[in-house]
LUMNUKOL-196159 format. One record per residue (C-alpha): residue in one letter; x, y, z. Coordinates in steps of 0.25 Angstrom, whole numbers, plus 5000, padded with zeros to 4 digits. Example, Ala and Ser with C-alpha at 12.3 -4.5 7.8 and 13.67 -1.06 7.14 Angstrom:
REM residues 2
A504949825031 S505549965029 
//
This chain:
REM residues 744
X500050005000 X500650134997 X500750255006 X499650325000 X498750205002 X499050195015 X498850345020 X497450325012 X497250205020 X497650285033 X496750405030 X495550285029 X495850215040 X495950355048 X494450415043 X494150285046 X494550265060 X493750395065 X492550335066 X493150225070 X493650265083 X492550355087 X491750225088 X492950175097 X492950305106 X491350275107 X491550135113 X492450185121 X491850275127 X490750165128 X491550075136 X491649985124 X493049965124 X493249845115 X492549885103 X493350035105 X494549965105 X494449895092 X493849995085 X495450085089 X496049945085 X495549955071 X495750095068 X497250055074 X497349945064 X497450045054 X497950175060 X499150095073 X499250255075 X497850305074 X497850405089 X496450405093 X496450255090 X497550215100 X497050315109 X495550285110 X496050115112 X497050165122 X496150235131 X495050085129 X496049995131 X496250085145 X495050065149 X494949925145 X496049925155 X497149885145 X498049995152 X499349935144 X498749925131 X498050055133 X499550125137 X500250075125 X499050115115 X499150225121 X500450265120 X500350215104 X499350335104 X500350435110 X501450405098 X500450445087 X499850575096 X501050615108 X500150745108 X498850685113 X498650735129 X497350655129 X498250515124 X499250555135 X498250565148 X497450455143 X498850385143 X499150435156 X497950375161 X498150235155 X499550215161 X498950285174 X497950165174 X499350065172 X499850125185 X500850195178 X500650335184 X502050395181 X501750375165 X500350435168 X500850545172 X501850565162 X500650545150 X499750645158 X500850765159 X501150735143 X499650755142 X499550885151 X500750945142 X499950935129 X498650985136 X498851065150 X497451095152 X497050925151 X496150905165 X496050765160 X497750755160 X497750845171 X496950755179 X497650625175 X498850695178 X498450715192 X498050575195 X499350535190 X500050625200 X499050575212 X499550425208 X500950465209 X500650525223 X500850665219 X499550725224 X500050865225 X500250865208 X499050795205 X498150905212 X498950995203 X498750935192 X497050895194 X497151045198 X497551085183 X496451005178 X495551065185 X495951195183 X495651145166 X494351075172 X493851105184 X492751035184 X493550915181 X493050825191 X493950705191 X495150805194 X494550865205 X494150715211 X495750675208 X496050815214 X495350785228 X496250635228 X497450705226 X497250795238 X496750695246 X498150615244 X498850755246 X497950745258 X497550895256 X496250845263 X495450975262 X495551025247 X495450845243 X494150885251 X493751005245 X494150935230 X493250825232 X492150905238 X492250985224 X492150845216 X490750825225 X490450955219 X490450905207 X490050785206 X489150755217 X488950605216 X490550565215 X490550455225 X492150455225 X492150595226 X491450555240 X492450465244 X493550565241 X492850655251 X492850545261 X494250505260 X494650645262 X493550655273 X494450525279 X495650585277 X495250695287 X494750615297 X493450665295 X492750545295 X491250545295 X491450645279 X492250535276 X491350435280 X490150515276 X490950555261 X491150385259 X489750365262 X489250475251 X490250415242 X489650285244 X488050325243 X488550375230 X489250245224 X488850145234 X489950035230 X491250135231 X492150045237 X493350175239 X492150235248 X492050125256 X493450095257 X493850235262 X492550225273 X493150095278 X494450185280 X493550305287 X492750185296 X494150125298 X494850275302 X493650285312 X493650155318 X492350085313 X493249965308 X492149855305 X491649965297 X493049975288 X493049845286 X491649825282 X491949955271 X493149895266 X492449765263 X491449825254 X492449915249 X493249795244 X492049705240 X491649815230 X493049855226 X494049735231 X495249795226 X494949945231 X496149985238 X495650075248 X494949955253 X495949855253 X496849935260 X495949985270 X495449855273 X496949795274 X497149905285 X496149865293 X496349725292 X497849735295 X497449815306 X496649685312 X497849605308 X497349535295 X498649545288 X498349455280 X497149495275 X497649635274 X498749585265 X497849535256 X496949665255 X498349725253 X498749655243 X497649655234 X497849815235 X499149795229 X498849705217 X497449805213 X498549935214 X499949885215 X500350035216 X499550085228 X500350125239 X499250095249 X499149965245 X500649935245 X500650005258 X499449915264 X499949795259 X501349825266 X500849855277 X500149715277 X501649655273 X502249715285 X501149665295 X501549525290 X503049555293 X503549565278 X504249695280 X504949675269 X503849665258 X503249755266 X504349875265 X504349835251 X502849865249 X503050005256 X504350055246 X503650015234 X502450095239 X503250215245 X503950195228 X502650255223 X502350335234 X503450395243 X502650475252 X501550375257 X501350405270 X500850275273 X501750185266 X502950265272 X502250245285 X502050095285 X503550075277 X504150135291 X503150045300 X503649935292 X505149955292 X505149935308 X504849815305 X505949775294 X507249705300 X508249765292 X507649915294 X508450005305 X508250155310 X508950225297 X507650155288 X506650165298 X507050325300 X507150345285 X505850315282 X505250375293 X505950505285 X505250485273 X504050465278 X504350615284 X504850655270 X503550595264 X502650655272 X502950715285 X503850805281 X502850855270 X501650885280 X501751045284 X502251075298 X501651155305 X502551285311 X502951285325 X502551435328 X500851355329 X501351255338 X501051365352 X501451255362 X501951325376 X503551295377 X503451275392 X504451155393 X503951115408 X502351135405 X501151015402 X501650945388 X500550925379 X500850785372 X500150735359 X499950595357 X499650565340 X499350405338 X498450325331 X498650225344 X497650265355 X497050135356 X497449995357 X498749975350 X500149955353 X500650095351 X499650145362 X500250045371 X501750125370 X501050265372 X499950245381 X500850225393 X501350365392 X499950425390 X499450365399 X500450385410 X500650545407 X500850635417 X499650745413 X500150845422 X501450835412 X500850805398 X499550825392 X499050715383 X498450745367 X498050615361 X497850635346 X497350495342 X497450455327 X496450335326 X494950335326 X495150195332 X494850195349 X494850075360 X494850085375 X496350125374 X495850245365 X495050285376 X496350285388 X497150375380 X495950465377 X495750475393 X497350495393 X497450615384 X497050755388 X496550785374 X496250675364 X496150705348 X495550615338 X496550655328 X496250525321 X495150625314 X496150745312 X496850775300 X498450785302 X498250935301 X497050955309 X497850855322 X499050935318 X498351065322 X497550975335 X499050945340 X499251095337 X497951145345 X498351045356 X499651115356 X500250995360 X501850985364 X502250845361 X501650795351 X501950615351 X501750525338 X501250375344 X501250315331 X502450345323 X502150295308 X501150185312 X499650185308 X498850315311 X500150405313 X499950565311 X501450595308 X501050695299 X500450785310 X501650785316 X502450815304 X501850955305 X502250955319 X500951015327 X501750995340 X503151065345 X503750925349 X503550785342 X503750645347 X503550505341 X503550395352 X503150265357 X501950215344 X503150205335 X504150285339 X505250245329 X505450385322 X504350485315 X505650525304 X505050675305 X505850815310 X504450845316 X504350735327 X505550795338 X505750665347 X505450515347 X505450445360 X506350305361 X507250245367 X508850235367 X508550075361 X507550105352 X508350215346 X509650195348 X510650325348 X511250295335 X510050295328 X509350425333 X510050515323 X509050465311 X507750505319 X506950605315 X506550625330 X507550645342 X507450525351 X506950545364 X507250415372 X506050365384 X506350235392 X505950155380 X505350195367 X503950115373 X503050065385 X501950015388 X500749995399 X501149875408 X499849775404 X498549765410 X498249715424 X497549605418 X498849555413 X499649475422 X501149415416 X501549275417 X502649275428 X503349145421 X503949135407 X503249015402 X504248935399 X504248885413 X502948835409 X503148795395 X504548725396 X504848805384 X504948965379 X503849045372 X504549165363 X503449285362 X503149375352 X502149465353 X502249555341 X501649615329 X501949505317 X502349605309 X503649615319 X504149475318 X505049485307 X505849375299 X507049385306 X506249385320 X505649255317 X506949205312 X507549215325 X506349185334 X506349045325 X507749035331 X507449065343 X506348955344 X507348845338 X508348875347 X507348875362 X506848745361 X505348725361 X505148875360 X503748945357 X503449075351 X502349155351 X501849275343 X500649345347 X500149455339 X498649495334 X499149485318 X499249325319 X497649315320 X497949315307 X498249165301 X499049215290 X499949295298 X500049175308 X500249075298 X501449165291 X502049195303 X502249045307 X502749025293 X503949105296 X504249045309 X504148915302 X505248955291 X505948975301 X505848825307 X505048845319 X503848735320 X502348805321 X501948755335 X503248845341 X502448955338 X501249025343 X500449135335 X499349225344 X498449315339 X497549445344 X497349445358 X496749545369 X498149625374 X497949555387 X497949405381 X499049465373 X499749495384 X499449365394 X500049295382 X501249325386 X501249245396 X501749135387 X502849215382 X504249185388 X505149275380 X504649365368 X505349375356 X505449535351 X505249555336 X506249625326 X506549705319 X505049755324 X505149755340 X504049745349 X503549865357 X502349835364 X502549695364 X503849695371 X503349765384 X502049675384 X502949565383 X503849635395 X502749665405 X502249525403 X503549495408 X503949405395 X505549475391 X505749515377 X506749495366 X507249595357 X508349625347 X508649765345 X508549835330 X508949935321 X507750015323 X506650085333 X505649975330 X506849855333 X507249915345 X505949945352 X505849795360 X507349815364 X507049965369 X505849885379 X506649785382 X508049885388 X507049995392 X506549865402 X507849815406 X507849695397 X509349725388 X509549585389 X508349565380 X508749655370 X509649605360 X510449655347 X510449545337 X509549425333 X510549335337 X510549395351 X509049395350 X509049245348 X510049205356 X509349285369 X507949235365 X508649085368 X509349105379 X508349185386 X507449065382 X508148955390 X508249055402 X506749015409 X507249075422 X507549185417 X506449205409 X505549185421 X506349295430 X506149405420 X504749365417 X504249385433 X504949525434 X504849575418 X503449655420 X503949705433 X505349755427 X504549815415 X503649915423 X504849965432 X505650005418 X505650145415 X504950105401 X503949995406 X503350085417 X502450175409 X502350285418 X503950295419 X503850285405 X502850405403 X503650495412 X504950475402 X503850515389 X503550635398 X504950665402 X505250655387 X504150755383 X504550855394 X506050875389 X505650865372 X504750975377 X505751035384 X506751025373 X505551095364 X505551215371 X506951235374 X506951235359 X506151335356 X506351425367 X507951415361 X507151445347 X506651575352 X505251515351 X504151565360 X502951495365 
//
């Protein structure tokens, strides 16, 4: 055929194909994908470069969701027309919807240089930059498309999620009031308002916003996820459970339900079928940080440090500022054997870098305390631990033993979640605040109103912490102590209270705070009257020792059970028994004899026990002889029960504040030869000290009598240390200002 012939041909095939491809947009736009398609395909047969052609079957295979093809028909299209800003957003979208949110961005800008004043570009530009967690850009850039379109609803909805994420609370408000404004009936835009609603702690709008979202669309599950959240933020956990289950059952791969269900289900010590909630999460979006987060979390539970760490810096890769995953990757790493104070302190830093150090501070000249360095100290407690938890059992001996004519007490309590303990610290505290429904500015500005002098953080960087009220620093003097004091990482915390073992001299220099040392860096109430110890070791009784660990599983690490295995091959017909409320579960009981068994130790040498009443718990130590301390996670709580039940501890000494704690206890009691250096040691004291039955007995009957006379077992010495300590901070506050030249 010659040239000629084959232009003509071309010019046929071209008058041909319009009518053709209108046909194909109509089915398209019908839904009737198929037929669209083959009509694009044979205009293509004859014309492999016709634009519209590739551009119309690129955008149907999209929806078909043949996002590869679609991407590559695409990009055909691009070659014949580079030009085209309509091609390069509807691009942008395709490779958006592969997950591949750096290209998408890239086609959206192209597109925006052709044609500035695109809304549609603008807008996908935006969403792009929300993905990438650059909220801050992408309200700039829905901000430009409205300012093209202002009616544009879509931008304004995306415009409220971006500063929901920003956490500009008010104006994401204000936004997605605007979108009800226009569009009365927009059930999601409901939701939107109660997740903000939730976000400031106002929780009956919230509640209220979820239930019009839900009278609207009956069957939105992201609704009934997020009131699950609110019922589970105030307490109502049947309810949470129950929302989350019809959540699921409409939508069984809806994030915000998995999640939220495997938080409260982890919470009641169903790891396993947290995990599995988890996981799911993961497979549906295997770039959600939340899920990766949540499934870490579950990881770590189980004692996988390791996966677990992993799961958090491949989160913390796409997103280095969230605050969650940072805040669970430094929980975590107390937990991993090979991590020492230089990683656990660096992290802690960049958490501050992240986030703490980005939060506005508030200026010193508002904070009008009185610089009377003898006068009443007005001291703020901030924890999420008013109730019945291990944390409130470190801090509660010291609020409870106060000396009111020395210290006033501010409870500022960060849970909606009460019990009976709830209640003795509210009757404790001269003022309590439900801050649990305050914003971090508003309880900033409480703090500030209360004019408190001391300011202490209870929780460190465990579950319902407020460390970014005190980055803005709405107190004169800071402190972290006793929760999880192990280090904030932020100038704005002054002082830490420890203990010269749990933070050794050498070490100090890489804390944020100054170290402030107590007799020991914890204590705790001696137990109930009900409880009455064993006077005997029970190997007098039994003919043979019982090893104890009375810890949280996620402490027993592979090199603990390692050496415990060789513990119990070497003392001959040796028991152990752990006891902790996480082996209810089968699977976790069932996995954690599997280890002992790799190790060679038979399944009747040892003893798993579940949940129990504290007082069971602690009457079962009365069939304890020596407990066994984990590492590199030490016992806290569970080392003085296991004292004041007159049963010795044994504990090697880390590189860490979490690996030292059990050791601080134990010299802070009197008890150095229980302390040792090295796992050989470790081992070689737990045999020896196993064949010493007399021994054993004679420390039993005067171990809970020793503990109560220590300066760190009797709580009320232990309290006048805390107040000694505020005192001279407080002192040393005002010194300094009044050599600043400040004035009250």
């Amino acid at each position: 055929m010659s040239a000629f012939q084959r232009e003509r041909a071309r010019k046929q095939h071209r008058k041909a194909a319009g009518p053709i491809l209108d046909k194909a947009l109509r089915l398209h736009q019908a839904g009737i994908a198929r037929e669209a398609q083959a009509l694009c395909l044979q205009v293509l047969e004859n014309l492999p470069d016709h634009f519209d052609a590739l551009h119309l079957l690129g955008l149907s295979k999209s929806n078909t969701g043949e996002l590869v093809e679609a991407e590559a028909i695409l990009q055909r299209a691009l070659q014949v027309d580079p030009k085209s800003a309509e091609l390069l957003s509807n691009l942008g979208v395709v490779q958006s919807d592969m997950g591949q949110i750096e290209k998408a961005r890239a086609s959206y800008e192209k597109a925006i240089a052709l044609r500035p004043n695109s809304p549609i570009a603008l807008n996908n530009l935006g969403n792009a930059l929300f993905k990438l967690n650059l909220p801050e850009r992408a309200i700039q850039a829905f901000d430009r498309a409205l300012s093209y379109k202002p009616d544009y609803i879509d931008a304004v909805y995306n415009r409220g999620n971006a500063l929901l994420f920003a956490r500009r609370l008010d104006e994401a408000l204000a936004t997605f009031e605007r979108v009800i404004q226009m569009k009365p009936l927009y059930a999601l835009a409901h939701n939107a308002i109660g997740l903000t609603y939730l976000e400031l702690k106002r929780f009956d709008e919230a509640l209220t916003s979820f239930d019009q979202a839900m009278r609207l669309k009956p069957d939105l599950p992201q609704a009934l996820a997020n009131r699950a959240r609110a019922l589970g933020e105030i307490g109502d956990i049947d309810g949470a459970f129950e929302h989350y289950s019809k959540a699921r059952a409409i939508a069984p791969d809806l994030e915000a339900a998995l999640l939220g269900h495997a938080r409260l289900v982890i919470s009641s010590g169903r790891l396993s079928e947290a995990t599995d909630l988890c996981q799911r999460a993961v497979r549906s979006d295997p770039r959600s940080v939340e899920a990766l987060t949540a499934l870490a979390q579950c990881i770590a539970h189980q004692g996988k440090i390791d996966e677990a760490i992993e799961l958090y810096d491949r989160a913390l890769a796409m997103q280095p500022d969230n605050e969650g995953t940072i805040t669970r990757k430094i929980f975590a790493l107390d937990f991993h054997p090979r991590a020492e104070f230089p990683e656990h302190q660096q992290v802690r830093k960049q958490w501050w870098v992240q986030i703490g150090s980005k939060v506005p501070k508030i200026p010193a000249e508002r904070l009008q305390n009185v610089r009377d360095p003898n006068r009443r100290l007005r001291i703020g407690y901030v924890s999420a631990d008013f109730r019945d938890h291990s944390a409130a059992f470190v801090f509660g001996p010291v609020l409870r033993n106060h000396d009111k004519s020395v210290v006033e007490i501010f409870c500022y309590s960060c849970t909606s979640l009460r019990d009976s303990v709830t209640d003795d610290f509210q009757r404790v505290a001269d003022k309590w605040v439900e801050a649990w429904r305050l914003t971090d500015d508003q309880l900033a500005e409480q703090i500030i109103s209360d004019q408190i002098d001391i300011l202490v953080d209870l929780s460190g960087f465990t579950g319902g912490h407020r460390l970014r009220v005190f980055a803005r620093k709405p107190a004169p003097v800071q402190v972290t102590a006793w929760g999880h004091a192990t280090g904030d990482g932020m100038p704005e915390i002054d002082y830490m209270f420890s203990d010269p073992v749990s933070t050794p001299a050498e070490v100090r220099h890489l804390f944020a705070e100054k170290i402030y040392d107590l007799p020991c860096l914890i204590t705790i109430d001696a137990p109930p009257a009900a409880f009455k110890p064993a006077l005997q070791p029970p190997c007098l009784t039994n003919g043979y020792v019982t090893f104890g660990v009375f810890n949280r599983v996620d402490k027993i690490s592979a090199d603990a059970i390692r050496i415990w295995s060789g513990i119990l091959q070497a003392v001959p017909n040796s028991r152990l028994t752990i006891k902790h409320g996480a082996l209810g579960d089968d699977a976790v009981r069932r996995r954690l004899m599997e280890r002992f068994a790799a190790q060679g130790v038979a399944p009747d040498r040892i003893l798993c026990l579940g949940p129990t009443t504290r007082l069971k718990h602690l009457e079962a130590y009365a069939g304890i002889d020596i407990c066994l301390d984990p590492f590199p996670m030490n016992g806290g709580v569970s080392t003085w029960e296991a004292l004041h039940a007159g049963v010795p501890v044994l504990a090697k000494l880390g590189n860490s504040n979490a690996s030292r704690a059990a050791g601080a206890i134990l010299c802070s009691a009197g008890l150095h030869e229980w302390v040792t250096d090295s796992e050989s040691q470790y081992a070689e004291r737990a045999i020896k000290y196993a064949t010493q039955p007399d021994y054993l007995s004679e420390l039993r009957a005067g171990l809970s009598a020793k503990i109560l006379a220590s300066q760190s077992g009797n709580t009320k010495n232990y309290t006048r240390a805390a107040e000694a300590a505020y005192r001279a901070i407080w002192q040393e506050y005002c010194a300094k200002r009044a050599g600043d030249g400040a004035t009250s």
